[in-house]
Z-matrix of the N, CA and C atoms (Angstrom, degrees):
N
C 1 1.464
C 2 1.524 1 108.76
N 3 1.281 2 109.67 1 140.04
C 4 1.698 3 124.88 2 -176.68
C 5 1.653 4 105.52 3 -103.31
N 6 1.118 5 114.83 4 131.64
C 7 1.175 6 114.87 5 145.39
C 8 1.575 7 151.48 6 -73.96
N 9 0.723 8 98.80 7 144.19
C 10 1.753 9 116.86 8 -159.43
C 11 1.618 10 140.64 9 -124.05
N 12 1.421 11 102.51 10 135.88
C 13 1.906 12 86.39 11 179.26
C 14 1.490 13 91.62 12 -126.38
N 15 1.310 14 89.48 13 162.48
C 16 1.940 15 108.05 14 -178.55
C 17 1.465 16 80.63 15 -144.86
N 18 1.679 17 104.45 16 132.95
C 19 1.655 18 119.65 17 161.27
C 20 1.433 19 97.44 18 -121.05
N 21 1.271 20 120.60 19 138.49
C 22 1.864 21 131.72 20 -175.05
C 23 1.551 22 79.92 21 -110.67
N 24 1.422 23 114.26 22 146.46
C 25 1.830 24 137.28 23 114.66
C 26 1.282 25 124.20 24 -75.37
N 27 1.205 26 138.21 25 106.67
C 28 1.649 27 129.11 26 176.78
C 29 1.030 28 90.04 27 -99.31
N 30 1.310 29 109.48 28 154.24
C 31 1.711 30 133.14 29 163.35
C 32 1.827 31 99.17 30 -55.91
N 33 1.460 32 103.62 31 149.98
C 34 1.666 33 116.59 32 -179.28
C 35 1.636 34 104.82 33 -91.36
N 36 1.279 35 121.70 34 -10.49
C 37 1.243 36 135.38 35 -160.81
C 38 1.824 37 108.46 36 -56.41
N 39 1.100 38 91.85 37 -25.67
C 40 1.481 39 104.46 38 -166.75
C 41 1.814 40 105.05 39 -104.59
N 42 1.042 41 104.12 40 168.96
C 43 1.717 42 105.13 41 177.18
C 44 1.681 43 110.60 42 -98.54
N 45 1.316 44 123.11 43 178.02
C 46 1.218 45 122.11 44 -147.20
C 47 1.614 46 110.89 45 -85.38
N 48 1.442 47 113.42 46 3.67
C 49 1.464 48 130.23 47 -174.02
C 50 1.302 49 101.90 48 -84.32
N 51 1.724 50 111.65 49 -56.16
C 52 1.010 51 122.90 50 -163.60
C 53 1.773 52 108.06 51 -52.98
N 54 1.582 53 105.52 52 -65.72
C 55 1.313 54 118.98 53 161.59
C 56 1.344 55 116.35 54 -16.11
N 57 1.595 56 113.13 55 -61.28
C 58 1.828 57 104.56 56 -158.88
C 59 1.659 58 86.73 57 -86.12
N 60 1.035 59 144.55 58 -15.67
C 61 1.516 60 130.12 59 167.57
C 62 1.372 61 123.59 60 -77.24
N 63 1.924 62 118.04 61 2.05
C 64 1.545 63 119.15 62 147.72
C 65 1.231 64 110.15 63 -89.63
N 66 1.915 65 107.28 64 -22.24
C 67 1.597 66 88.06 65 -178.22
C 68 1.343 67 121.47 66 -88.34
N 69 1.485 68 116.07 67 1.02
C 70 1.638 69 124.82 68 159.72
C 71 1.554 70 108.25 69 -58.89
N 72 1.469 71 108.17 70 -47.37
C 73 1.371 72 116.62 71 -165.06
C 74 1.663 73 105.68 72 -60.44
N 75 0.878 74 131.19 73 -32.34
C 76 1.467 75 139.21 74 -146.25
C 77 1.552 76 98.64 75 -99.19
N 78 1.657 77 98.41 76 -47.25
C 79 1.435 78 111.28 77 -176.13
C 80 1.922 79 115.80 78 -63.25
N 81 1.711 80 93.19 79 -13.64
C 82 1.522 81 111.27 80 172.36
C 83 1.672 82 111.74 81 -66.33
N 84 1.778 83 91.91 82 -73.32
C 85 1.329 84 72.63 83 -174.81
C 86 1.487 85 131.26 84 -98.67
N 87 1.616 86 113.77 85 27.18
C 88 1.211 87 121.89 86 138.19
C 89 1.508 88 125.97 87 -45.90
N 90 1.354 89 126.10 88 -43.84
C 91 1.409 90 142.35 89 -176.47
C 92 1.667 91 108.72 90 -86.05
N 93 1.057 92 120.07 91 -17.27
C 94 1.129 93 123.38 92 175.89
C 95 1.591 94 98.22 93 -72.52
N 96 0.973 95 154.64 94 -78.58
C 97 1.375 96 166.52 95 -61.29
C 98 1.654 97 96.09 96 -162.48
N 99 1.667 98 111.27 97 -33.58
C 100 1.977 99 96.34 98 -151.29
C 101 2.064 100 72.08 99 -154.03
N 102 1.258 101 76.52 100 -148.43
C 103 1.418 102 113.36 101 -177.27
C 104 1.505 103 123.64 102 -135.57
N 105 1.029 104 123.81 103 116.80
C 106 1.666 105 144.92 104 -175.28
C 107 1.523 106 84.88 105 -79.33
N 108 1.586 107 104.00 106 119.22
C 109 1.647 108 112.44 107 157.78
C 110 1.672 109 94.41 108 -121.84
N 111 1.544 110 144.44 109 -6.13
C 112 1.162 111 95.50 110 170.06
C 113 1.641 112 77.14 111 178.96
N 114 1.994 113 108.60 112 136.80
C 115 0.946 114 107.59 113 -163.82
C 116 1.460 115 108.46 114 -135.61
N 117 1.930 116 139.24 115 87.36
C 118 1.320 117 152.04 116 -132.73
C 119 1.231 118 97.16 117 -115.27
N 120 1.293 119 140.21 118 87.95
C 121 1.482 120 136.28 119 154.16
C 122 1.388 121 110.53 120 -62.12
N 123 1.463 122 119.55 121 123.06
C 124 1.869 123 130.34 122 -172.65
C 125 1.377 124 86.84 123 -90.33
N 126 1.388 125 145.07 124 -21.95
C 127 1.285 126 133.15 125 -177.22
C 128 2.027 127 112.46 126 82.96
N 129 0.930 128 129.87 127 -161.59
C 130 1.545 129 112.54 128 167.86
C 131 1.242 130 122.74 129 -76.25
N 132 1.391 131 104.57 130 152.77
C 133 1.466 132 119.54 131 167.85
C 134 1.322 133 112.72 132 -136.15
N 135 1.886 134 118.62 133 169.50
C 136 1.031 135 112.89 134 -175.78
C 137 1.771 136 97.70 135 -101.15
N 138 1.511 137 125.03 136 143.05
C 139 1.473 138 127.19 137 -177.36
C 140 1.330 139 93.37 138 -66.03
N 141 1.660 140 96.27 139 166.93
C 142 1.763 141 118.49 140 177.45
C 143 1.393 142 87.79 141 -87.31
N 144 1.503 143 163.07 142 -37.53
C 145 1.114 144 160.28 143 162.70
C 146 1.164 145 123.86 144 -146.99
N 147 2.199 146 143.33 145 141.23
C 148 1.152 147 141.75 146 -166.42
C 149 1.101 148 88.84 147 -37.99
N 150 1.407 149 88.53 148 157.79
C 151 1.654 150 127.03 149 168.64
C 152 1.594 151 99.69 150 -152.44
N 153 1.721 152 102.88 151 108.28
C 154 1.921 153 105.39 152 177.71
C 155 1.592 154 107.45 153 53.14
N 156 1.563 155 102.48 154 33.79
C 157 2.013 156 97.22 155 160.77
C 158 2.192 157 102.02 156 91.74
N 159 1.467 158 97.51 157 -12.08
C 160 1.433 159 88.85 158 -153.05
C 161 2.297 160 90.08 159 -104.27
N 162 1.337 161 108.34 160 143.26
C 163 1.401 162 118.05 161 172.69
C 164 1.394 163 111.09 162 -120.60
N 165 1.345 164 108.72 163 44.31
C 166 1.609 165 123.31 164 -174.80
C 167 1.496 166 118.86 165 -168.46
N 168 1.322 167 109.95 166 129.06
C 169 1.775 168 100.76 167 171.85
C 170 1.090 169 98.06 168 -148.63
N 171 1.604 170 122.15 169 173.20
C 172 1.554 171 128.13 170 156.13
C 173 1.293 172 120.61 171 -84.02
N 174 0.979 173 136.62 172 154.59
C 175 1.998 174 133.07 173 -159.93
C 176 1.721 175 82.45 174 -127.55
N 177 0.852 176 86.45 175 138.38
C 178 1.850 177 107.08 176 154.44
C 179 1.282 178 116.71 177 -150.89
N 180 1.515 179 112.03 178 114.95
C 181 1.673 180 111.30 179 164.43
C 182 1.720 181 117.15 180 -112.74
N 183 1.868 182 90.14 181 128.13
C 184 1.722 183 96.06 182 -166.40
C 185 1.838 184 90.12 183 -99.76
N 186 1.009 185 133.22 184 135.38
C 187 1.417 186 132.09 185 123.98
C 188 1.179 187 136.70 186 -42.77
N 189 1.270 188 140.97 187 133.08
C 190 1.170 189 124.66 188 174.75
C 191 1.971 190 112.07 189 -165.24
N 192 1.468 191 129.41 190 166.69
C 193 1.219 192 153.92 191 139.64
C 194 1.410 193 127.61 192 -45.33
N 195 1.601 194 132.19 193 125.24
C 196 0.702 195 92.53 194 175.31
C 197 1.523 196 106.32 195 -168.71
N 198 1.336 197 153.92 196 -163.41
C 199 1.263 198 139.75 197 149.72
C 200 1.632 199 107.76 198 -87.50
N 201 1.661 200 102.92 199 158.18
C 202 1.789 201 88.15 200 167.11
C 203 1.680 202 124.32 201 -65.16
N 204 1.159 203 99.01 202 -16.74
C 205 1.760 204 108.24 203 -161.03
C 206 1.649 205 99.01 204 -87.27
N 207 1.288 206 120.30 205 -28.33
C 208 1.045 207 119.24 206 153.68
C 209 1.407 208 135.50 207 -30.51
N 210 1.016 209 117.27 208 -79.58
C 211 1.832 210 146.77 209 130.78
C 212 1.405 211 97.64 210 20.63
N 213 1.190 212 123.68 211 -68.31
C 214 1.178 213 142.35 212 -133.63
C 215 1.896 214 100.21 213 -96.01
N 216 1.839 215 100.96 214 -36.15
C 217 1.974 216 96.94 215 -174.77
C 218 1.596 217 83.03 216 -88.96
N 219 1.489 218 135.82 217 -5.08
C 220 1.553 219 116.70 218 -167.61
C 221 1.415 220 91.68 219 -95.98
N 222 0.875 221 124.53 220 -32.27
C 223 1.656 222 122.92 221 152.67
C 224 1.162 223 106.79 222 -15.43
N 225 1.161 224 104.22 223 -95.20
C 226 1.855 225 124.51 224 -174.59
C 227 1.551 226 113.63 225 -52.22
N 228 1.087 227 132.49 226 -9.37
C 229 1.313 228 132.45 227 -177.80
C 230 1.496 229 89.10 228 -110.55
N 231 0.904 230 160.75 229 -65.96
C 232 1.599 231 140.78 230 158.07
C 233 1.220 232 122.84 231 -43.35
N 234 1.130 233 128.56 232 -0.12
C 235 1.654 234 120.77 233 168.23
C 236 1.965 235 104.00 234 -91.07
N 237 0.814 236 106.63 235 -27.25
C 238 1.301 237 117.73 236 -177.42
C 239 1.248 238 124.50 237 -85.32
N 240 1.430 239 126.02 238 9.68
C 241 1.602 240 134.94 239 -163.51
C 242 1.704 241 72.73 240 -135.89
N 243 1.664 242 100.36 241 128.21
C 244 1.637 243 128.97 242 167.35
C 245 1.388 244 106.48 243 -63.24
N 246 1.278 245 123.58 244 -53.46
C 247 1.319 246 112.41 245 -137.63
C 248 1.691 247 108.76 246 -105.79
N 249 1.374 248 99.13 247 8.69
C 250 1.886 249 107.79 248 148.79
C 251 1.568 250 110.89 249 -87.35
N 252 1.238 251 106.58 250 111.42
C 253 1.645 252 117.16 251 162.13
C 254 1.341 253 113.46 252 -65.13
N 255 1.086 254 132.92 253 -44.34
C 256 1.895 255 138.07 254 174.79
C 257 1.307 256 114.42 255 -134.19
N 258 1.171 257 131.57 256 157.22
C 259 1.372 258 148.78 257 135.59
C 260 1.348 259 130.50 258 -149.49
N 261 1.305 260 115.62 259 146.82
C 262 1.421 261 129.80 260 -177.31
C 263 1.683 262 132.28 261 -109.64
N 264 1.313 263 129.79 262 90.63
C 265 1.242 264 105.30 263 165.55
C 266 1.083 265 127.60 264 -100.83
N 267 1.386 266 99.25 265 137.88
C 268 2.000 267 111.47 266 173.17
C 269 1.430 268 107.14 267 -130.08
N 270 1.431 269 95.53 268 177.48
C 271 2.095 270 102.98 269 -161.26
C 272 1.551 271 68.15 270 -90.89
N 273 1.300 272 86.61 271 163.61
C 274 2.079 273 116.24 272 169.87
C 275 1.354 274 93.51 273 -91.58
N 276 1.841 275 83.73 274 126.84
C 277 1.859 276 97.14 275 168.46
C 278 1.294 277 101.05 276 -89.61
N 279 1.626 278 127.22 277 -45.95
C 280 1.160 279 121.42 278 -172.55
C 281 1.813 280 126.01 279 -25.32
N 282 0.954 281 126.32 280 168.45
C 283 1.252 282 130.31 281 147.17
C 284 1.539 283 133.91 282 -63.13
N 285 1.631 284 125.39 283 91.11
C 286 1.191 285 123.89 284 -154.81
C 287 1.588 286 112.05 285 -86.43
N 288 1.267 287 126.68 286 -10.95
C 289 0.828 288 129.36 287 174.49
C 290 2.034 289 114.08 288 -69.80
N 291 1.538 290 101.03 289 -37.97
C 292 1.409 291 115.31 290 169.82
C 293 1.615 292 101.93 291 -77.88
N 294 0.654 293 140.22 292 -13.10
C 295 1.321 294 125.13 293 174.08
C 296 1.794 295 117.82 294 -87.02
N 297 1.891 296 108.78 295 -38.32
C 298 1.525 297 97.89 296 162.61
C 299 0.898 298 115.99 297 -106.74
N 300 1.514 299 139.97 298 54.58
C 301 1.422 300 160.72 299 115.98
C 302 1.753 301 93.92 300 -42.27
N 303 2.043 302 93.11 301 -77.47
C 304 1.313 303 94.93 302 -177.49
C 305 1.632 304 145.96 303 -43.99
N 306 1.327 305 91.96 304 -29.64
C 307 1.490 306 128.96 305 165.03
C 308 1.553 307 115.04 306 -46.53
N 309 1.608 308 104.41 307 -55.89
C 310 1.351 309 108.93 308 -162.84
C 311 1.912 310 104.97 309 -88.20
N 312 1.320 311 99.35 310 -21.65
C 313 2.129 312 96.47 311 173.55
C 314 1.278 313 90.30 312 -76.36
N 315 1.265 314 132.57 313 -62.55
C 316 1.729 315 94.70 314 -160.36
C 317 1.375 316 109.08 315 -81.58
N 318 1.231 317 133.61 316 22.83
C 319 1.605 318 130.39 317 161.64
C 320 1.633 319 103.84 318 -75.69
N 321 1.896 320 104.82 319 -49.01
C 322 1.176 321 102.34 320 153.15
C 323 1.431 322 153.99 321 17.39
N 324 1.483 323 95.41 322 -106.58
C 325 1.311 324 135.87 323 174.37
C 326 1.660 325 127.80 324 -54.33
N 327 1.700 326 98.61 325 120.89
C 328 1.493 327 103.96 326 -170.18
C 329 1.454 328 110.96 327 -53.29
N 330 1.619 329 134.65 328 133.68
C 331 1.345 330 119.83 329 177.04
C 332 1.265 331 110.43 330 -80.76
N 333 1.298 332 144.65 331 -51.50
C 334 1.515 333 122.78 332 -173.01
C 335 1.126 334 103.13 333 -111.01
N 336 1.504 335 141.33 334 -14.71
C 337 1.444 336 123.72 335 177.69
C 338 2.263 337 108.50 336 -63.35
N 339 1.152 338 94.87 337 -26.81
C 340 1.734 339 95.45 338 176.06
C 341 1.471 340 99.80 339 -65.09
N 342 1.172 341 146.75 340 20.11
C 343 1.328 342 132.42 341 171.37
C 344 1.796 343 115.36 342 -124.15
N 345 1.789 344 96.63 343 14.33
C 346 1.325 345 95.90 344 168.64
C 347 1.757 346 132.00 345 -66.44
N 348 1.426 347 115.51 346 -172.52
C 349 1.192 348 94.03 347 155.37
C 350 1.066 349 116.69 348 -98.39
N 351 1.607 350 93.07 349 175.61
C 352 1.749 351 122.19 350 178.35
C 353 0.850 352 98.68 351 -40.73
N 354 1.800 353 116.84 352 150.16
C 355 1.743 354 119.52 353 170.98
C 356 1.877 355 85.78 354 -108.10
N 357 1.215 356 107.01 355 175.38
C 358 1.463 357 140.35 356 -151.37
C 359 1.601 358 83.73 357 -82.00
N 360 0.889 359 130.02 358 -56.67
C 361 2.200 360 117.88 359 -168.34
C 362 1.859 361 77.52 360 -62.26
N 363 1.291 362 141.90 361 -78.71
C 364 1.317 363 127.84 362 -134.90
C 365 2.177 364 93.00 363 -72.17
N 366 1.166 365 94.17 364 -34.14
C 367 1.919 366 79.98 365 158.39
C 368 1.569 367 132.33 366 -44.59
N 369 1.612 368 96.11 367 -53.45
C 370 1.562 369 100.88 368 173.38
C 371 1.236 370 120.45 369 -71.78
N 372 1.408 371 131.66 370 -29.75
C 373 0.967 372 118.31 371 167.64
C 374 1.487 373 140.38 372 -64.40
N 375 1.723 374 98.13 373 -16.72
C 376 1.966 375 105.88 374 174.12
C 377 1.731 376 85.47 375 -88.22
N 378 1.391 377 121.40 376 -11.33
C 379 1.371 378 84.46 377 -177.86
C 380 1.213 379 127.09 378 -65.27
N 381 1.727 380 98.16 379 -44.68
C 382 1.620 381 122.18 380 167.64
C 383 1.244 382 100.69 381 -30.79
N 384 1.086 383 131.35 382 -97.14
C 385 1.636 384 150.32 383 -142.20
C 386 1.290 385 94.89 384 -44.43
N 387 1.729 386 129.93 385 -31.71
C 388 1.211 387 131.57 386 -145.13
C 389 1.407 388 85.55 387 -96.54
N 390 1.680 389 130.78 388 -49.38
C 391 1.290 390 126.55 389 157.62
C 392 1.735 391 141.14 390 -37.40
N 393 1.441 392 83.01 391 -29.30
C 394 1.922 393 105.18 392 178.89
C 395 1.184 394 92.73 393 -67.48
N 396 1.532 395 128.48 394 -52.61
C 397 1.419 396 120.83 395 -149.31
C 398 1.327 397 102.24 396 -68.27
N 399 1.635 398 99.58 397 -61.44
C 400 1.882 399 101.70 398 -168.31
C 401 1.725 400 91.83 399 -40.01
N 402 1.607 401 131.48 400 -67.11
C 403 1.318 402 123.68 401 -149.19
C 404 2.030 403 104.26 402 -51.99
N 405 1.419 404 106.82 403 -19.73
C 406 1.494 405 100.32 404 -158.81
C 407 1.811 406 87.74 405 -87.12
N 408 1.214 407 113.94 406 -26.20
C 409 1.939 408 119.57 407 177.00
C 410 1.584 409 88.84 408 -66.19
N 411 0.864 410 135.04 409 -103.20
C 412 1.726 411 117.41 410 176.77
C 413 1.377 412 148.84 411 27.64
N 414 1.384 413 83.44 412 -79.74
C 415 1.418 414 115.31 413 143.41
C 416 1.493 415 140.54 414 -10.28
N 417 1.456 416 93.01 415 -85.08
C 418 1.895 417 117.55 416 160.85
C 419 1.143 418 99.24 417 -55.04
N 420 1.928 419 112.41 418 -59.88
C 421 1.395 420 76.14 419 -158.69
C 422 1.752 421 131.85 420 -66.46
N 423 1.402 422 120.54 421 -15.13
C 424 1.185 423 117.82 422 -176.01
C 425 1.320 424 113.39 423 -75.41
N 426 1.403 425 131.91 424 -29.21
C 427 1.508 426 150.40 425 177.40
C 428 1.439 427 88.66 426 -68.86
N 429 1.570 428 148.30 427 -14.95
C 430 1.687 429 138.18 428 178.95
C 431 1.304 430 85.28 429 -94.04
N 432 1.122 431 132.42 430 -19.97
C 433 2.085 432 117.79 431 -158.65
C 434 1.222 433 90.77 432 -89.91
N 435 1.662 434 122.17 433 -58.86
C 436 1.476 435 111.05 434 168.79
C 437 1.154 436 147.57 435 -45.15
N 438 1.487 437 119.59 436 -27.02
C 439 1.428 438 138.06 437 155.88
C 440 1.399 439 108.27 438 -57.74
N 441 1.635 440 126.29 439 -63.97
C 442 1.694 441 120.22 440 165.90
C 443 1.442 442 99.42 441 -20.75
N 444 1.502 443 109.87 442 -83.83
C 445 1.838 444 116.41 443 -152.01
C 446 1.426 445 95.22 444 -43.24
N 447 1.235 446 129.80 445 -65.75
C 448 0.952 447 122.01 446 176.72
C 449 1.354 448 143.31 447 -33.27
N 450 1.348 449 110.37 448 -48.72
C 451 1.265 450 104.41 449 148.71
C 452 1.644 451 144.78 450 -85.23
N 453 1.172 452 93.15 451 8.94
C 454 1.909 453 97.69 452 167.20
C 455 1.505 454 82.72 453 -97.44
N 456 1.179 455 155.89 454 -72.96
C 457 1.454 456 133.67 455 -143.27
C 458 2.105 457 103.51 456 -67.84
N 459 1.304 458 108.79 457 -19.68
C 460 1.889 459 101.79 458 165.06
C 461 1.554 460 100.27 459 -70.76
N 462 1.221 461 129.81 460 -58.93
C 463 1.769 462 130.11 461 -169.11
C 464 2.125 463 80.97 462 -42.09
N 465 1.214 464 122.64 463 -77.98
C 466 1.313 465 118.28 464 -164.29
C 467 1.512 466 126.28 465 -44.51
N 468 1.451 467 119.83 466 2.28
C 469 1.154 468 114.12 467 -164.42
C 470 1.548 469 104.00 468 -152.48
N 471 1.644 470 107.57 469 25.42
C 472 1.774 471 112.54 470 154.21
C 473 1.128 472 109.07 471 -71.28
N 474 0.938 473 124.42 472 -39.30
C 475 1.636 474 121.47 473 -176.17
C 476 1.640 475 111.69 474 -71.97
N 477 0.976 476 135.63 475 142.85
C 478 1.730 477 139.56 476 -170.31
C 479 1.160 478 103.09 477 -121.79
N 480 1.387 479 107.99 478 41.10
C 481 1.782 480 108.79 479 165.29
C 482 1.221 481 106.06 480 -125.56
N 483 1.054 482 90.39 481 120.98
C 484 1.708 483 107.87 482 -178.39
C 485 1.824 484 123.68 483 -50.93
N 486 1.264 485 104.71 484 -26.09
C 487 1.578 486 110.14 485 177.80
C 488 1.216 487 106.25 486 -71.10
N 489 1.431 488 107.81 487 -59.31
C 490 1.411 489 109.35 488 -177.93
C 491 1.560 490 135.11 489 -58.43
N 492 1.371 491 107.51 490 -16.77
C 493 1.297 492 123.09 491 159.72
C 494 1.964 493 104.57 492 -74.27
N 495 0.917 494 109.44 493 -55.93
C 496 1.839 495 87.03 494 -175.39
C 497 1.265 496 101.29 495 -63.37
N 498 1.682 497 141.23 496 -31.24
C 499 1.221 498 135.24 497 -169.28
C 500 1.749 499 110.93 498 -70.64
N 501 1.511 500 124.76 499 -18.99
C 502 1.107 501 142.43 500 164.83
C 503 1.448 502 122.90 501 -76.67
N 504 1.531 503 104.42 502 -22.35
C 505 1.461 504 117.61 503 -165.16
C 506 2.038 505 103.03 504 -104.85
N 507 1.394 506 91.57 505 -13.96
C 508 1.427 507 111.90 506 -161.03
C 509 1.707 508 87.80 507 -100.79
N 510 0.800 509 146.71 508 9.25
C 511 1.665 510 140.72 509 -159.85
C 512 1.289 511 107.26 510 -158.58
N 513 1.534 512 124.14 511 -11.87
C 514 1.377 513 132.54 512 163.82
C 515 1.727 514 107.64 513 -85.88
């Protein structure tokens, strides 16, 4: 099995129900044929130029599995549905193996318990950092006071006369 992308244009003509009930349809007989690894509705956009009077469509790009010969009847079952203005299939250049990696963490991942709060170690730890900083502001500033001294005792010692250096050194 090859991997694959299909991007749809649907006509805007319709409201946003209508839309996700072609993109059920598609997502059908996509699954019939292959395997659906990943299915991104962009929602509307405005076209790079008309297409059939219209300067608007909905985009959907499905990922998917699949045979080549496949390819070829999903062809024909998208040429035959009106209310896609374009579509494209091409093989996935991406890296598919990184993609159902990606697939499988957010299959993962708790959906609403990840929106608790912070527990008390990830508290202490912004406390730290929040402590690092002030100590690293500190820091500078005493490394700027030393740079001053430093440079009033160079202003005192352009001159290479020795008097005038204790008379500079004598008044500081």
């Amino acid at each position: 099995m090859k991997p694959y992308e299909l991007l749809l244009i649907i006509t805007p003509d319709h409201d946003e129900n209508e839309a996700e009930a072609l993109t059920d349809q598609v997502k059908g007989i996509i699954e019939s044929g292959g395997t659906l690894l990943k299915l991104d509705p962009w929602g509307k956009k405005r076209l790079a130029y008309p297409i059939r009077k219209r300067s608007e469509g909905y985009y959907v790009l499905y990922i998917f599995e699949s045979a080549p010969s496949f390819v070829a009847s999903l062809n024909q079952s998208l040429r035959v549905i009106e209310t896609i203005l374009r579509y494209m299939i091409v093989q996935y250049e991406d890296d598919i193996d990184k993609l159902k990696a990606e697939i499988a963490a957010e299959a993962e991942k708790p959906a609403p318990e990840a929106t608790q709060p912070t527990s008390d170690a990830e508290e202490t730890t912004e406390a730290e950092e929040a402590e690092s900083d002030d100590n690293n502001d500190t820091e500078t500033e005493s490394v700027d006071a030393e740079d001053a001294t430093v440079d009033t005792e160079d202003e005192g010692t352009t001159d290479n006369d020795p008097e005038e250096d204790e008379e500079a050194t004598a008044s500081a």
